[in-house]
C-alpha positions in Angstrom: -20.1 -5.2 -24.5 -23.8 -6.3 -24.6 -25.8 -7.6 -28.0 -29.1 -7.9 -29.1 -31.0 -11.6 -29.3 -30.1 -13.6 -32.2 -31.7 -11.7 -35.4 -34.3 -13.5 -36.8 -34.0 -14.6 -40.1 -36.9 -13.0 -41.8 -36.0 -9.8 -40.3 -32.4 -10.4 -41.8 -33.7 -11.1 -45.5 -36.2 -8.1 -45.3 -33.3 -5.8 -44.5 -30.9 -7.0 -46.9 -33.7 -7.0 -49.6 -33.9 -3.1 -48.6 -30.2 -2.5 -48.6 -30.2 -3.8 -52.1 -27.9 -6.9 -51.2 -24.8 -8.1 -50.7 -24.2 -7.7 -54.4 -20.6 -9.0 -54.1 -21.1 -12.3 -52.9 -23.4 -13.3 -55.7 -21.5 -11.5 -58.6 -20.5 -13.4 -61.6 -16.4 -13.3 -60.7 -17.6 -14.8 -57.0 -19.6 -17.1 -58.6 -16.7 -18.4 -61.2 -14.2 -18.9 -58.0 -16.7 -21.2 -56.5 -17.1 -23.0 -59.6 -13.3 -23.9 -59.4 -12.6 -23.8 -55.9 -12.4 -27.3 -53.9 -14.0 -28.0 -50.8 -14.2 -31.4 -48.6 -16.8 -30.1 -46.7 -20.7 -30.5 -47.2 -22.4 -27.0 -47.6 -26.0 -25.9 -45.9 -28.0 -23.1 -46.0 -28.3 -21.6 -42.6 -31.9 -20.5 -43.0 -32.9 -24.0 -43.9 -30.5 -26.1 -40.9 -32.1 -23.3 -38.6 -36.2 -24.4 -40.2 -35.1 -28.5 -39.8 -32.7 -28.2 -36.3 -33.3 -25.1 -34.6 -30.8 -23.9 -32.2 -29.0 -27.4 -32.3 -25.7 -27.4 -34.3 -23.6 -29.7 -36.8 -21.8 -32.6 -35.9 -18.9 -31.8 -38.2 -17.1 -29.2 -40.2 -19.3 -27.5 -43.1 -19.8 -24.3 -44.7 -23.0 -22.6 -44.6 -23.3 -20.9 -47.8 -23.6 -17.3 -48.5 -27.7 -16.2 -48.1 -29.9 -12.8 -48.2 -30.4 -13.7 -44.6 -26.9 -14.1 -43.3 -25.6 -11.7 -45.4 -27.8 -8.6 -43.7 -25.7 -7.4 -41.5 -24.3 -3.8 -41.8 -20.9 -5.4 -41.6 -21.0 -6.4 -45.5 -21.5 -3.3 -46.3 -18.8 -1.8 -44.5 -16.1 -4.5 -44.8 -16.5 -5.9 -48.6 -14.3 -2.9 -50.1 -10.7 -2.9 -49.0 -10.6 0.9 -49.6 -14.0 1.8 -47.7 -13.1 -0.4 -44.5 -9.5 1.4 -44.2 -11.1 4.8 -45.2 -13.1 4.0 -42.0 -10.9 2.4 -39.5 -7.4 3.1 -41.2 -6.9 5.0 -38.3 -7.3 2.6 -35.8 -4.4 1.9 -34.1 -4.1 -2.4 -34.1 -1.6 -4.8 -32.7 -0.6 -7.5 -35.4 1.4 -10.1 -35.1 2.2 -13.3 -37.4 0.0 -16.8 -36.7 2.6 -18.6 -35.1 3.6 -16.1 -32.0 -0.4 -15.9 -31.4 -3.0 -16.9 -29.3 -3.1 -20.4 -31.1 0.8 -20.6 -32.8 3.6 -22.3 -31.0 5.7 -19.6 -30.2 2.5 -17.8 -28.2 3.2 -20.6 -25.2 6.8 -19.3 -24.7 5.8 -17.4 -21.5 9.7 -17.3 -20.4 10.5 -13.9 -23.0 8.5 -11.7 -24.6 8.0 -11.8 -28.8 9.0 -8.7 -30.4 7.9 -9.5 -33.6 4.6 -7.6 -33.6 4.5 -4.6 -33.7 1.3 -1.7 -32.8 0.4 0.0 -35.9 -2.1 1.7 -37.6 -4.2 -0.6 -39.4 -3.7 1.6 -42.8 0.0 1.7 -42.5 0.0 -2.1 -41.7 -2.2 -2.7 -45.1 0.4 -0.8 -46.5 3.3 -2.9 -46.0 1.4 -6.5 -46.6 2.7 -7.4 -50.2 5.1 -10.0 -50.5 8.4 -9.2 -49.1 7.0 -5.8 -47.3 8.7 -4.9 -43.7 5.2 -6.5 -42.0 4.6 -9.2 -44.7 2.4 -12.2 -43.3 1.8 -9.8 -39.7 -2.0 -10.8 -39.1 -4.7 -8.4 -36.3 -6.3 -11.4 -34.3 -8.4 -9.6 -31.5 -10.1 -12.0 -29.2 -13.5 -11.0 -27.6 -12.5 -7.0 -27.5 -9.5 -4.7 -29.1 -9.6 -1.3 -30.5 -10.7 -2.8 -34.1 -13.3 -4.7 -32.4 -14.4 -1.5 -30.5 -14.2 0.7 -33.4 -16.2 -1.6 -35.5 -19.2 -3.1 -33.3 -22.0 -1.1 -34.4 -21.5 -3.7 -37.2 -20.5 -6.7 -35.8 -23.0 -6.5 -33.1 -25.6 -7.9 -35.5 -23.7 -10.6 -36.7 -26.3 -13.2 -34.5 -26.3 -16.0 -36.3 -26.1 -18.8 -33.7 -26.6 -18.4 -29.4 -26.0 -15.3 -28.0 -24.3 -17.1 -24.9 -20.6 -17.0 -26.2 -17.4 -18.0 -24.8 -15.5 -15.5 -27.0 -15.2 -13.8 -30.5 -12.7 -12.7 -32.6 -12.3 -10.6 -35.4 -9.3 -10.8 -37.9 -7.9 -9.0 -40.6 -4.6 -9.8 -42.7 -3.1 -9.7 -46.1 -2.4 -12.3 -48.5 -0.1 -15.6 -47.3 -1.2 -14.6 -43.5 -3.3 -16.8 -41.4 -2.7 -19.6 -38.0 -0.9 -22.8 -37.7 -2.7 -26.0 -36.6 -4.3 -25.7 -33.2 -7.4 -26.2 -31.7 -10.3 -24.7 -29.3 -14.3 -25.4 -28.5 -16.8 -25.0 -31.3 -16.3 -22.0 -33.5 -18.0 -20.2 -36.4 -16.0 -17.9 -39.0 -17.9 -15.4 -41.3 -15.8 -14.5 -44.0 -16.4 -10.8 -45.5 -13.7 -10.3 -47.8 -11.2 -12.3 -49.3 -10.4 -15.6 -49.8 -9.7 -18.1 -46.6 -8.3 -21.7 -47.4 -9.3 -23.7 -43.9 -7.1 -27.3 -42.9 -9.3 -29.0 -40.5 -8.7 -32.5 -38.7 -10.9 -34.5 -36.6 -9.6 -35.2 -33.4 -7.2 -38.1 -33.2 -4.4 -39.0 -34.6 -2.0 -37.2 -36.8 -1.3 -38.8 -40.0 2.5 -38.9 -40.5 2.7 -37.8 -44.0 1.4 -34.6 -42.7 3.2 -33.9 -39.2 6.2 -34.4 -41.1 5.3 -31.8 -43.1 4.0 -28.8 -40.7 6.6 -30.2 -38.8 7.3 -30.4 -34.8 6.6 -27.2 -34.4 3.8 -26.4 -36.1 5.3 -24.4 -38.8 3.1 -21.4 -40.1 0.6 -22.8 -43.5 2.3 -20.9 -45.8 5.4 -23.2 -45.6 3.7 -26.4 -46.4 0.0 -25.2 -48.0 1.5 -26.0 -51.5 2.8 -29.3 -50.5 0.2 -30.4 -48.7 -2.0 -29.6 -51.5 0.3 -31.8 -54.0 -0.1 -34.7 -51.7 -2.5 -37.4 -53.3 -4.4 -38.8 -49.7 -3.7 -37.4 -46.3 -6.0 -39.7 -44.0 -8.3 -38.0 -42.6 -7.3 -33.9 -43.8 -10.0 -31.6 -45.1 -9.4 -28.9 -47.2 -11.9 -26.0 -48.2 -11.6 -22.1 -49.8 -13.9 -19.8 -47.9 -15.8 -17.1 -50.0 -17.3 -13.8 -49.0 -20.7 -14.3 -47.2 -20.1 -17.9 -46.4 -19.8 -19.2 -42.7 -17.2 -22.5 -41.7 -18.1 -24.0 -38.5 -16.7 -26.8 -36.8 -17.4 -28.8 -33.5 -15.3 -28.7 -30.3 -11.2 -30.2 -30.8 -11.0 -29.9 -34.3 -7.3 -29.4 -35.7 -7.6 -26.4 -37.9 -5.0 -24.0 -39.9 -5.8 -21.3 -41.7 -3.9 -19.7 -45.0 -5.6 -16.3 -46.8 -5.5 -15.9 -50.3 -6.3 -12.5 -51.1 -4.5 -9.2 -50.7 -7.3 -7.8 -48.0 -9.1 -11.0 -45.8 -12.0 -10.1 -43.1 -13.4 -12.3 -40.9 -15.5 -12.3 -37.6 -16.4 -15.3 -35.7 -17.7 -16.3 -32.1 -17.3 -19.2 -30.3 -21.0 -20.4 -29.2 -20.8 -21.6 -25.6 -22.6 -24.5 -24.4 -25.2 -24.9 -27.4 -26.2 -28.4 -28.4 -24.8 -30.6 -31.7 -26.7 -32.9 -33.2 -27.4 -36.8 -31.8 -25.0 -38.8 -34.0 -22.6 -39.6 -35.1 -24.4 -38.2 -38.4 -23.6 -39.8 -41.8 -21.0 -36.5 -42.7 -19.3 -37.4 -39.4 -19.0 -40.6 -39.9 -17.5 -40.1 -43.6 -14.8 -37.8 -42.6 -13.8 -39.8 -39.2 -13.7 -42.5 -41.8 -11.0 -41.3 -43.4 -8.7 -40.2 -40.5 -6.3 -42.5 -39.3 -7.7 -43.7 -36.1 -11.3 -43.0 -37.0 -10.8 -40.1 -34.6 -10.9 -42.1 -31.4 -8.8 -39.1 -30.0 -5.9 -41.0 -28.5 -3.1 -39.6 -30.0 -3.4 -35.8 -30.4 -0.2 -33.9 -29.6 -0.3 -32.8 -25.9 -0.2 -29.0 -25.5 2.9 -29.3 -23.2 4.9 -30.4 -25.6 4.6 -27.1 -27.5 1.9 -28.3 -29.9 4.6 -31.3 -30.6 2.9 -33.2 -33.2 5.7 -35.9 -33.6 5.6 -38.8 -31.1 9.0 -39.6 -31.8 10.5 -36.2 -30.5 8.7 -37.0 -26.8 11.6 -38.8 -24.9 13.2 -39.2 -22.0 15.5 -36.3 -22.4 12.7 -33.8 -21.6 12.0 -30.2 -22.4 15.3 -29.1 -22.8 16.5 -32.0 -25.0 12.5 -31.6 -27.0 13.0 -27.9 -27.5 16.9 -28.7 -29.0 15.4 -31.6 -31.1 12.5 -29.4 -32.3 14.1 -26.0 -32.8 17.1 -28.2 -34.7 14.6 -29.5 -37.1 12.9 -25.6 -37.6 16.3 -24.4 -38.8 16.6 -27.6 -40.9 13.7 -26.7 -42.6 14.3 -23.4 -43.2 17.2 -23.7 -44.7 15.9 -26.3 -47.6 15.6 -24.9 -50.9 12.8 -22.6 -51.4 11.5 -22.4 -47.7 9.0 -19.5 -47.2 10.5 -16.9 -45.7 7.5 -16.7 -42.7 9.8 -20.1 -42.2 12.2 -18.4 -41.5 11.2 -16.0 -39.5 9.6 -18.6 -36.8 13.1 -20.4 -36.9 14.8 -17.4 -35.9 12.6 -16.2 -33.3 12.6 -19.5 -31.6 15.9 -19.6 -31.4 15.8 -16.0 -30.2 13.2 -17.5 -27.5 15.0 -20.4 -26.4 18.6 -18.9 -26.2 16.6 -16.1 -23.7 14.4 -18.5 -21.6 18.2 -19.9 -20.2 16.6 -23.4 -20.3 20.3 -24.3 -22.2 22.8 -24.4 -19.0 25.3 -23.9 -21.5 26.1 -20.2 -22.5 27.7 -21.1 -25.6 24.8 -23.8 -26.5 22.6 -20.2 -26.2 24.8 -18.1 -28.4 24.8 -20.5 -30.9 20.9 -20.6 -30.9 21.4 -16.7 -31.4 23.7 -16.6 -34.2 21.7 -19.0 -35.9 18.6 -16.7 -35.7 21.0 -14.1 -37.4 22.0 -15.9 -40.2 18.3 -16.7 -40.9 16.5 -13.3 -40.4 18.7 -10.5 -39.4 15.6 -8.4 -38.9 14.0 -11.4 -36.3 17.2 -11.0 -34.7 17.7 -7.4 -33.9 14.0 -7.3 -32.5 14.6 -10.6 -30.5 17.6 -11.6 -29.8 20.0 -8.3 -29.3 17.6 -6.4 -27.2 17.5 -8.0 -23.7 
């Protein structure tokens, strides 16, 4: 795929002036949710970062709020309405899968069996099925750079400019309420959001505050298990929290911790991930207040190391080594699922890892195994027909 240059901005404004707007993101009920919404992060308007810093970019996490000349692009248009985007690419046939077997979610690194969990579809039938408790409840389309929602839909996207046009990739999501991605974390990125509400967890790099890993757990369990108790706690050093509206872009700088959680029945969302553009001199005063409140004052020391499986507990790392880690950890998933109350996307990464592990033969012991498999039964009989009984 090639794009255009970066639009300029006054050529953005003059065609959403003659479009007549992106009348949604300015109407009185969006306005009201912004009233009450919370947000730890300082909001810009692009036009005016673009007039005072050109093509250099934040230091730290912020939302650049929703503009006539970032809200241009045909993709408003076309994306806003949840029954004009699937009248248009209902028929598009996606592959969805929920946040934690992703590019990004813990179960995605367990190259040793394939996940069954997603399934191809087309993108109307998955819409279909997202309410709560539907056969593909929480099952989220994450393309990355292309995908057939991705081709079907750049004529629109295409515009979307905002920062270099020298990317390292892009990706396009759309998902139903209660869907989104664990904790991870990759190079700089931008998110616009079209539709929907988006609740973003961010963390500088560093370390992990202990009220929270005990909490997403070690696995990183998918945000709709612990969103609501995270929220209730008081002061989690160094956590961000912010609601993304339509129109509005989040950004954040390279190694940020970040999990998302939508809260609307129909999310969209495009972003890119700039590549090689600079960030501002600093550390700027913003920085400096959120590194503040982190544990470590983000000295970076401590982050959980990717071969671990995105372990986030210190104290699971000992000598007994993966195949002591991955009984620890998967024993503590199925603990946690089974509390009172537990989501049911819980669940449903319990039983699939122990689907996963009981199929990777890491456990020399065949009845160790089996036991991993009848344990994904008892949590999600559905989990376990797709993962465990097919070989």
């Amino acid at each position: 795929m090639t794009r255009p240059p970066a639009q300029a901005f006054d050529e953005a404004a003059a065609s959403w002036r003659a479009s007549g707007g992106f009348e949604a993101a300015f109407s009185a009920a969006a306005q009201s949710v912004a009233a009450r919404r919370e947000c730890d992060l300082p909001r810009y308007a692009l036009t005016a970062w673009a007039a005072a810093h050109g093509g250099v970019l934040p230091d730290h996490p912020c939302v650049f709020v929703a503009e006539p000349a970032t809200t241009a692009a045909p993709a408003f248009r076309e994306f806003r309405d949840r029954g004009a985007f699937l009248d248009r690419y209902g028929q598009v046939a996606v592959h969805a899968e929920p946040g934690y077997t992703q590019a990004g979610g813990h179960l995605g690194y367990f190259k040793c069996a394939p996940s069954r969990i997603g399934c191809s579809v087309k993108l109307a039938d998955l819409a279909a099925s997202w309410q709560p408790n539907g056969t593909r409840a929480g099952l989220y389309v994450s393309e990355f750079s292309e995908g057939p929602l991705t081709d079907a839909a750049w004529d629109a996207l295409r515009s979307l400019a905002y920062f270099s046009a020298d990317l390292a990739s892009r990706n396009f999501l759309v998902g139903g309420d209660r869907s989104g991605l664990p904790f991870h974390k990759h190079a700089k990125t931008w998110q616009m959001l079209f539709a929907g509400r988006k609740v973003w967890y961010l963390l500088p790099p560093g370390a992990w505050p202990r009220a929270l890993a005990d909490l997403v757990g070690p696995y990183l369990f998918p945000a709709d298990a612990w969103a609501d108790a995270v929220d209730a706690l008081p002061n989690v050093a160094g956590l961000l929290r912010c609601e993304q509206l339509p129109g509005e872009i989040l950004y954040f700088p390279d190694d940020w911790w970040h999990a998302t959680l939508n809260d609307a029945d129909y999310s969209v969302a495009y972003g890119e991930k700039p590549h090689r553009m600079p960030v501002v001199d600093g550390p700027s005063p913003a920085l400096a207040a959120m590194l503040g409140r982190a544990a470590n004052a983000g000295r970076g020391d401590r982050d959980p190391p990717l071969g671990d499986w995105y372990n986030v507990l210190p104290r699971s790392r000992h000598r007994g080594g993966k195949t002591a880690l991955m009984n620890e950890s998967i024993a503590e998933l199925v603990r946690a699922a089974d509390r009172p109350r537990a989501s049911p996307l819980l669940a449903a990464t319990a039983a699939t890892a122990c689907c996963i592990f009981a199929k990777c033969g890491r456990n020399a012991d065949r009845a160790a195994a089996d036991a991993w498999a009848s344990t994904a039964r008892r949590l999600d009989p559905a989990i376990w027909s797709r993962q465990c009984a097919r070989r």
